[in-house]
VOPA-442021 format. One record per atom (N, C-alpha, C): residue number from 0; residue in three letters; atom name; x, y, z. Coordinates in pm, whole numbers, always signed. Layout:
residues N
+-----+--------+-------+--------+--------+--------+
! num ! residu ! atome !     xx !     yy !     zz !
+-----+--------+-------+--------+--------+--------+
! NUM !    Ala !    CA !      X !      Y !      Z !
...
+-----+--------+-------+--------+--------+--------+
This chain:
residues 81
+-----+--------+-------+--------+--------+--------+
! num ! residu ! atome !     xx !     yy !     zz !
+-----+--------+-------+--------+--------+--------+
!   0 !    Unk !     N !  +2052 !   +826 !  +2962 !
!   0 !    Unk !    CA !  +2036 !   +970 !  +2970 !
!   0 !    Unk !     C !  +1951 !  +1004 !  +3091 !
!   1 !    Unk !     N !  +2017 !  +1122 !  +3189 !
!   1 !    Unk !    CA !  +1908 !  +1141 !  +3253 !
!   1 !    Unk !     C !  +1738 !  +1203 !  +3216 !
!   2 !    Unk !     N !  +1674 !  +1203 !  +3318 !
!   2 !    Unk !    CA !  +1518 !  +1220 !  +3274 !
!   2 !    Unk !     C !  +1511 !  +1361 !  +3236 !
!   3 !    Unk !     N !  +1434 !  +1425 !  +3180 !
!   3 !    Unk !    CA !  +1387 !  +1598 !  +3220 !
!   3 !    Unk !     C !  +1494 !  +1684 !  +3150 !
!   4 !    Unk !     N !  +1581 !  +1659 !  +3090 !
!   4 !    Unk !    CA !  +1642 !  +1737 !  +3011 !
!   4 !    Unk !     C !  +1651 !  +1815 !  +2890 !
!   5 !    Unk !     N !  +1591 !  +1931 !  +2890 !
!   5 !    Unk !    CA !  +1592 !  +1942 !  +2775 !
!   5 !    Unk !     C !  +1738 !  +2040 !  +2721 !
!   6 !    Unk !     N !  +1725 !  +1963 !  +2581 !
!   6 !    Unk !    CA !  +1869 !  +1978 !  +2535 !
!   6 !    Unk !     C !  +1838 !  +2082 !  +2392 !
!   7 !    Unk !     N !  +1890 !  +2239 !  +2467 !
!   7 !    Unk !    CA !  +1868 !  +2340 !  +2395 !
!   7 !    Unk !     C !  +2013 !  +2425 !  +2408 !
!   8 !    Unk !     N !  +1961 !  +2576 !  +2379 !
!   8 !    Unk !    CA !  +2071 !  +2643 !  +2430 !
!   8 !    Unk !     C !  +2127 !  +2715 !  +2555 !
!   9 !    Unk !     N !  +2031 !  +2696 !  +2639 !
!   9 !    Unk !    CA !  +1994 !  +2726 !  +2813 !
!   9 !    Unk !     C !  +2119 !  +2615 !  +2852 !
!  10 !    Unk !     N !  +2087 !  +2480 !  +2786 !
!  10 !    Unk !    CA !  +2123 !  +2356 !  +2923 !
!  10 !    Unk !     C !  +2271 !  +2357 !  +2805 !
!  11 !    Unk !     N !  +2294 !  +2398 !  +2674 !
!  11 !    Unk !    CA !  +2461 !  +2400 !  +2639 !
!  11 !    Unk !     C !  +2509 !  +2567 !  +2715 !
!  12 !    Unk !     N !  +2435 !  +2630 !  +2761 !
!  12 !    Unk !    CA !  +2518 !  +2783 !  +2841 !
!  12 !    Unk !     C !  +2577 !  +2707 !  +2931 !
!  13 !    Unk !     N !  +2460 !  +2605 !  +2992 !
!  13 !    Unk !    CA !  +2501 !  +2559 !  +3125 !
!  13 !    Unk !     C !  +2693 !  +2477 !  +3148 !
!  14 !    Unk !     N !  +2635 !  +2362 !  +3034 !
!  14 !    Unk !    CA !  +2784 !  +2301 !  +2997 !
!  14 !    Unk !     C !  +2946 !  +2363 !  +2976 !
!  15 !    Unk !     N !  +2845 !  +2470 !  +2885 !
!  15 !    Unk !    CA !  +2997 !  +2573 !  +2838 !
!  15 !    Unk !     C !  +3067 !  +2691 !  +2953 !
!  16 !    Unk !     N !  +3003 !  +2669 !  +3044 !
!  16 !    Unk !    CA !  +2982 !  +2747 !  +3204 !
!  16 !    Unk !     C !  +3080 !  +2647 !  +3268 !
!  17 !    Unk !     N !  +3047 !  +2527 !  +3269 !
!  17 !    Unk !    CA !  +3118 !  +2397 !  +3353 !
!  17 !    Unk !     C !  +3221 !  +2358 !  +3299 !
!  18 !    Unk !     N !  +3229 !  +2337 !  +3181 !
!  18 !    Unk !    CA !  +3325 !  +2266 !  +3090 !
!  18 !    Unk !     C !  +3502 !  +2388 !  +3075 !
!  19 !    Unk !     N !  +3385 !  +2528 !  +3001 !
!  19 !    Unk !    CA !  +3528 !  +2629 !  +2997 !
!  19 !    Unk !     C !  +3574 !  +2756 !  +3106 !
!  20 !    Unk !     N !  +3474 !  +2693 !  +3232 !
!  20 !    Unk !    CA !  +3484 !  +2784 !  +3391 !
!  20 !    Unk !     C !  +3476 !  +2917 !  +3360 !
!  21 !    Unk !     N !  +3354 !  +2948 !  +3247 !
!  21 !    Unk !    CA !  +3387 !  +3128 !  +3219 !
!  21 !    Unk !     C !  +3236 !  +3108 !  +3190 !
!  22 !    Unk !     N !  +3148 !  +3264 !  +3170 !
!  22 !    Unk !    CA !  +3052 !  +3277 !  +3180 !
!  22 !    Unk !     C !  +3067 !  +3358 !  +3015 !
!  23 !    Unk !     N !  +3075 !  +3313 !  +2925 !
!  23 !    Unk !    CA !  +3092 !  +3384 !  +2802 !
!  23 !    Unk !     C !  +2924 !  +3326 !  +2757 !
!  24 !    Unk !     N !  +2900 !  +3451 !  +2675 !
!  24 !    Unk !    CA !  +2748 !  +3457 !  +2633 !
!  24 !    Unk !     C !  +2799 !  +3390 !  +2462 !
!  25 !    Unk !     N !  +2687 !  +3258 !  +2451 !
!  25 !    Unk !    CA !  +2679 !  +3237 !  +2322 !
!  25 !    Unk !     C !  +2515 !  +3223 !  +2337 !
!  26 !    Unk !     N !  +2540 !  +3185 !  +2172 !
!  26 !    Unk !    CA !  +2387 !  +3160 !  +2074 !
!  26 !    Unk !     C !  +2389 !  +3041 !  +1999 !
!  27 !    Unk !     N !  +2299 !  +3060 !  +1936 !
!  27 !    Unk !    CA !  +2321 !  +2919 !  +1845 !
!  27 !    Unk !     C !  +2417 !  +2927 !  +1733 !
!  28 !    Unk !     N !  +2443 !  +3050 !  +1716 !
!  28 !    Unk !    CA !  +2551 !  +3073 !  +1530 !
!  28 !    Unk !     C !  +2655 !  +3107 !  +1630 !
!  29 !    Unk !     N !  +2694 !  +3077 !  +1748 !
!  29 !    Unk !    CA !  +2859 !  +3117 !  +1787 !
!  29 !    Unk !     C !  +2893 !  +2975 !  +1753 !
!  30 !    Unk !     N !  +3029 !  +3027 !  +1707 !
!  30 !    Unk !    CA !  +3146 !  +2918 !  +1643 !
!  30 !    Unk !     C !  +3203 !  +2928 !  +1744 !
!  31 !    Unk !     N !  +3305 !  +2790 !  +1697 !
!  31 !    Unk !    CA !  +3389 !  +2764 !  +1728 !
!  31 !    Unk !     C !  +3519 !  +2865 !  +1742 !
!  32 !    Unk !     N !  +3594 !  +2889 !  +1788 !
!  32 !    Unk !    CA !  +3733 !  +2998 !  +1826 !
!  32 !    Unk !     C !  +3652 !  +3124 !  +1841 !
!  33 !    Unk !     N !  +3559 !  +3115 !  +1830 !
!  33 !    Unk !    CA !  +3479 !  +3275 !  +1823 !
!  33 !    Unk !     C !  +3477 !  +3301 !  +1978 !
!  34 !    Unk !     N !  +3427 !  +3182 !  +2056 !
!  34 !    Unk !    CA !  +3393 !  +3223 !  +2190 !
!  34 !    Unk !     C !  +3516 !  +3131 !  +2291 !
!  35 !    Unk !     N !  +3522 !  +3238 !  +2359 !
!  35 !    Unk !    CA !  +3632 !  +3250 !  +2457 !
!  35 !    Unk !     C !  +3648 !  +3090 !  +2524 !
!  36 !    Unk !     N !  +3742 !  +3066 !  +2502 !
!  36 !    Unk !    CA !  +3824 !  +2899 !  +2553 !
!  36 !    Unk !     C !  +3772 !  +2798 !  +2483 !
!  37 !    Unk !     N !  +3685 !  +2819 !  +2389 !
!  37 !    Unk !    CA !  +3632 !  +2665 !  +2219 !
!  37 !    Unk !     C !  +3716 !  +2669 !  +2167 !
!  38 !    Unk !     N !  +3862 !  +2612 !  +2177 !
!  38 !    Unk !    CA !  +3929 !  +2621 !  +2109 !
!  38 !    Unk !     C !  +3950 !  +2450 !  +2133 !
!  39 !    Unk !     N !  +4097 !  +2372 !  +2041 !
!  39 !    Unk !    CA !  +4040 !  +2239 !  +2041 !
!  39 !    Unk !     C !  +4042 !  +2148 !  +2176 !
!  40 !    Unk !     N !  +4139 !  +2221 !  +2295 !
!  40 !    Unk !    CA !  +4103 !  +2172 !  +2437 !
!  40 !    Unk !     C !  +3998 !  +2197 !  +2476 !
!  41 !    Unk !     N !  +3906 !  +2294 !  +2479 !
!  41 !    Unk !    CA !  +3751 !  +2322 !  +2493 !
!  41 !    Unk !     C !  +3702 !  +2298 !  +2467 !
!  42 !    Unk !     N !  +3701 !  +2220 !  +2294 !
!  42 !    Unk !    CA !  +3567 !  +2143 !  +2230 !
!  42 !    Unk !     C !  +3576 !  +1952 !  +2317 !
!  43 !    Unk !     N !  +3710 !  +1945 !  +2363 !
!  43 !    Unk !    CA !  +3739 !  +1827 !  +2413 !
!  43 !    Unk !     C !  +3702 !  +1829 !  +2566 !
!  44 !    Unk !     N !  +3682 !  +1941 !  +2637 !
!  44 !    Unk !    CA !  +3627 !  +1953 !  +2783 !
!  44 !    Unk !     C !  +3478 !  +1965 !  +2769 !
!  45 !    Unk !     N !  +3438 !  +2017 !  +2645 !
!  45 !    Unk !    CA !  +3267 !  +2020 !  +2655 !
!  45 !    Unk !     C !  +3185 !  +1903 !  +2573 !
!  46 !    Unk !     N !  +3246 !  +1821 !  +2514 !
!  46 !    Unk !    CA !  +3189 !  +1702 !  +2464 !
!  46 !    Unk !     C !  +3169 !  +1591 !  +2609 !
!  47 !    Unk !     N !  +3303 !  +1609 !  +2703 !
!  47 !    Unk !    CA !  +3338 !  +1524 !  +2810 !
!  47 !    Unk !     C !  +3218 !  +1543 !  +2897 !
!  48 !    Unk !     N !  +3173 !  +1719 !  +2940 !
!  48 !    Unk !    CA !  +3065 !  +1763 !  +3010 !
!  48 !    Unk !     C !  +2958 !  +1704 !  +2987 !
!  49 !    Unk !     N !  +2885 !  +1701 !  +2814 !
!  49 !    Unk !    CA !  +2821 !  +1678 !  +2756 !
!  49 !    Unk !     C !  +2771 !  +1520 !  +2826 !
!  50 !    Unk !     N !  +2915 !  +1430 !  +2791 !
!  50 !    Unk !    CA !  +2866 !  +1316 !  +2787 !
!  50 !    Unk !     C !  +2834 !  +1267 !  +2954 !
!  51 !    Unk !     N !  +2906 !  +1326 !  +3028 !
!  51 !    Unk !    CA !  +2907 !  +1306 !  +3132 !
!  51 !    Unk !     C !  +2752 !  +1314 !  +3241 !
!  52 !    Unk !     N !  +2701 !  +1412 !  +3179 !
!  52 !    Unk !    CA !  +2593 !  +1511 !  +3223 !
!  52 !    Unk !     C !  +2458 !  +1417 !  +3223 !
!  53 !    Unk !     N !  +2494 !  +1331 !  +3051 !
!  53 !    Unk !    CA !  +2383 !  +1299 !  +3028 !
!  53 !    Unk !     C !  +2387 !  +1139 !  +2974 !
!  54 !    Unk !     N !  +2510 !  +1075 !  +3039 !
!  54 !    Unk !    CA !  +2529 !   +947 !  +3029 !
!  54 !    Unk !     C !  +2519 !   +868 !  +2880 !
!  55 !    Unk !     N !  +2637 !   +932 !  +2825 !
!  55 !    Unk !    CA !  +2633 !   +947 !  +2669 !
!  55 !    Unk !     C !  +2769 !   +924 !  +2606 !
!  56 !    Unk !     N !  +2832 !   +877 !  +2497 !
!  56 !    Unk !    CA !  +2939 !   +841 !  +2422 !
!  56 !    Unk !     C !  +2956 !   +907 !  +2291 !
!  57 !    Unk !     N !  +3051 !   +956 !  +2284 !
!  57 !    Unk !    CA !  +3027 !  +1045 !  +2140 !
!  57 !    Unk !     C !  +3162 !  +1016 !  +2086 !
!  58 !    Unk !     N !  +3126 !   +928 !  +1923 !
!  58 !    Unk !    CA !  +3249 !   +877 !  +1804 !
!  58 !    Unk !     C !  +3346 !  +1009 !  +1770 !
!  59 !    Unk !     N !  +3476 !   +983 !  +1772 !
!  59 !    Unk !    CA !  +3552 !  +1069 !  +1728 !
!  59 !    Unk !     C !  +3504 !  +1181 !  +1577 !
!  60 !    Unk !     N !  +3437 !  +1077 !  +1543 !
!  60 !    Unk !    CA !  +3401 !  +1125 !  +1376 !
!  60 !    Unk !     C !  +3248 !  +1189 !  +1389 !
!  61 !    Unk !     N !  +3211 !  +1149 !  +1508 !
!  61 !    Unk !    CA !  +3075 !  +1244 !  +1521 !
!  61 !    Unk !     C !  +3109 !  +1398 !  +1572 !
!  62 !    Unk !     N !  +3197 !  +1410 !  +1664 !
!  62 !    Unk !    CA !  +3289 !  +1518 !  +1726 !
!  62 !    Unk !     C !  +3326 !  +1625 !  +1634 !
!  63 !    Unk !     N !  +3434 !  +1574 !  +1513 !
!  63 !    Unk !    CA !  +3467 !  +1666 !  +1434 !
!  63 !    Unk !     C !  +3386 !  +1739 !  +1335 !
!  64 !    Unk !     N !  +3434 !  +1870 !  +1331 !
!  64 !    Unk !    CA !  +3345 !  +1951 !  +1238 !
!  64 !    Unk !     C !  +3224 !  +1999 !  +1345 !
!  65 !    Unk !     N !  +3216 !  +1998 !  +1415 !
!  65 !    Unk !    CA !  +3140 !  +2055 !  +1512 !
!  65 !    Unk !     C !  +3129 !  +2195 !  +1542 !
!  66 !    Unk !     N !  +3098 !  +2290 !  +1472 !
!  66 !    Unk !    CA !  +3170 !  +2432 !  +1542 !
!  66 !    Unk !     C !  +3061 !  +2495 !  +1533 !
!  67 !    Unk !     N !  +2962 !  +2476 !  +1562 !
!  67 !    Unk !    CA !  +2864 !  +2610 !  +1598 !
!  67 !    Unk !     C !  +2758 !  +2560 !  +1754 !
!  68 !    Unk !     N !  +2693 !  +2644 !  +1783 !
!  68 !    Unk !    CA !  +2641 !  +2567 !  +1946 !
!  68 !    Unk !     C !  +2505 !  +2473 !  +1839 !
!  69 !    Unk !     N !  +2443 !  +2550 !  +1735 !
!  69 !    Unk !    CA !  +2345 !  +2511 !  +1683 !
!  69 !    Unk !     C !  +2359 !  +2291 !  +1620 !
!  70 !    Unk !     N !  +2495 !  +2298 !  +1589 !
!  70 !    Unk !    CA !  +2530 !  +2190 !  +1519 !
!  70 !    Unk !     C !  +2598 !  +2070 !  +1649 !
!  71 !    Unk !     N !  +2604 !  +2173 !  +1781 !
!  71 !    Unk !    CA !  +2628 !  +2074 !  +1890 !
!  71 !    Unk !     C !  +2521 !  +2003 !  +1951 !
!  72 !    Unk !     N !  +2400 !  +2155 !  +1942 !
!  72 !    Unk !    CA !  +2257 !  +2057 !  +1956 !
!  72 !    Unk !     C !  +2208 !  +1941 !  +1879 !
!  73 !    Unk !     N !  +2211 !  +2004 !  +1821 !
!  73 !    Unk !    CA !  +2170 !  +1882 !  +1727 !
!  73 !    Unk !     C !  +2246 !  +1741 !  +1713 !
!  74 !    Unk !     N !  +2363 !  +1730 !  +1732 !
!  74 !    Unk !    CA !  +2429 !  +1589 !  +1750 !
!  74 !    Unk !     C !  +2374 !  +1558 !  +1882 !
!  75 !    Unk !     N !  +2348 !  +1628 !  +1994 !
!  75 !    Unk !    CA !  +2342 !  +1596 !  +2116 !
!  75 !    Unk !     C !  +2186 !  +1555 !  +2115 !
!  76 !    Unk !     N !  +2136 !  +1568 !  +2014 !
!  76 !    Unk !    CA !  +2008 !  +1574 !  +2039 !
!  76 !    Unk !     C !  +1958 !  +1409 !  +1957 !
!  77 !    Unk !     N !  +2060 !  +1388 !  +1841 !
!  77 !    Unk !    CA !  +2063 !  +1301 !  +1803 !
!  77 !    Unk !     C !  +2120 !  +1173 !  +1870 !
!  78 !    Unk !     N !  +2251 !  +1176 !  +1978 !
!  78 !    Unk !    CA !  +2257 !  +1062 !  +2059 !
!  78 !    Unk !     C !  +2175 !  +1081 !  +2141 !
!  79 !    Unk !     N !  +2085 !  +1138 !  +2190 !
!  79 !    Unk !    CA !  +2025 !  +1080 !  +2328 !
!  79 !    Unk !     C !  +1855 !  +1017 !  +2240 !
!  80 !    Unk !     N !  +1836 !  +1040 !  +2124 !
!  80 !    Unk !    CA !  +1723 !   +936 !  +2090 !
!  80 !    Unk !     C !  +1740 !   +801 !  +2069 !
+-----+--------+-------+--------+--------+--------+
């Protein structure tokens, strides 16, 4: 993982900025299909960002069921310890 990151909802705006090339405003309770391009090619371009960003691997079965930004932190927060 890189150094200095902190992994909140600032640095997932950032991802969901890179990942779905749109500047759509979320929070922590936006779902999944709620916000513009999370749909299941989007949850598959922002896990990729994710892992990419921060030199990270994420199990198919950790992936699914994922649909709020709050429940993305938190997995994300859980692989990088």
């Amino acid at each position: 993982m890189k150094k200095n990151i902190t992994i909140d909802l600032k640095f997932m705006q950032t991802i969901f900025k890179v990942a779905l090339n749109n500047n759509t405003k979320i929070t922590l309770a936006s779902k999944f299909e709620k916000v513009k391009g999370w749909d299941s090619l989007g949850h598959m371009k922002i896990i990729s960002e994710i892992e990419k960003k921060l030199s990270i691997n994420f199990e198919i079965d950790e992936i699914i069921g994922i649909n709020t930004i709050k429940k993305l932190i938190e997995l994300t927060k859980k692989k990088v310890m």
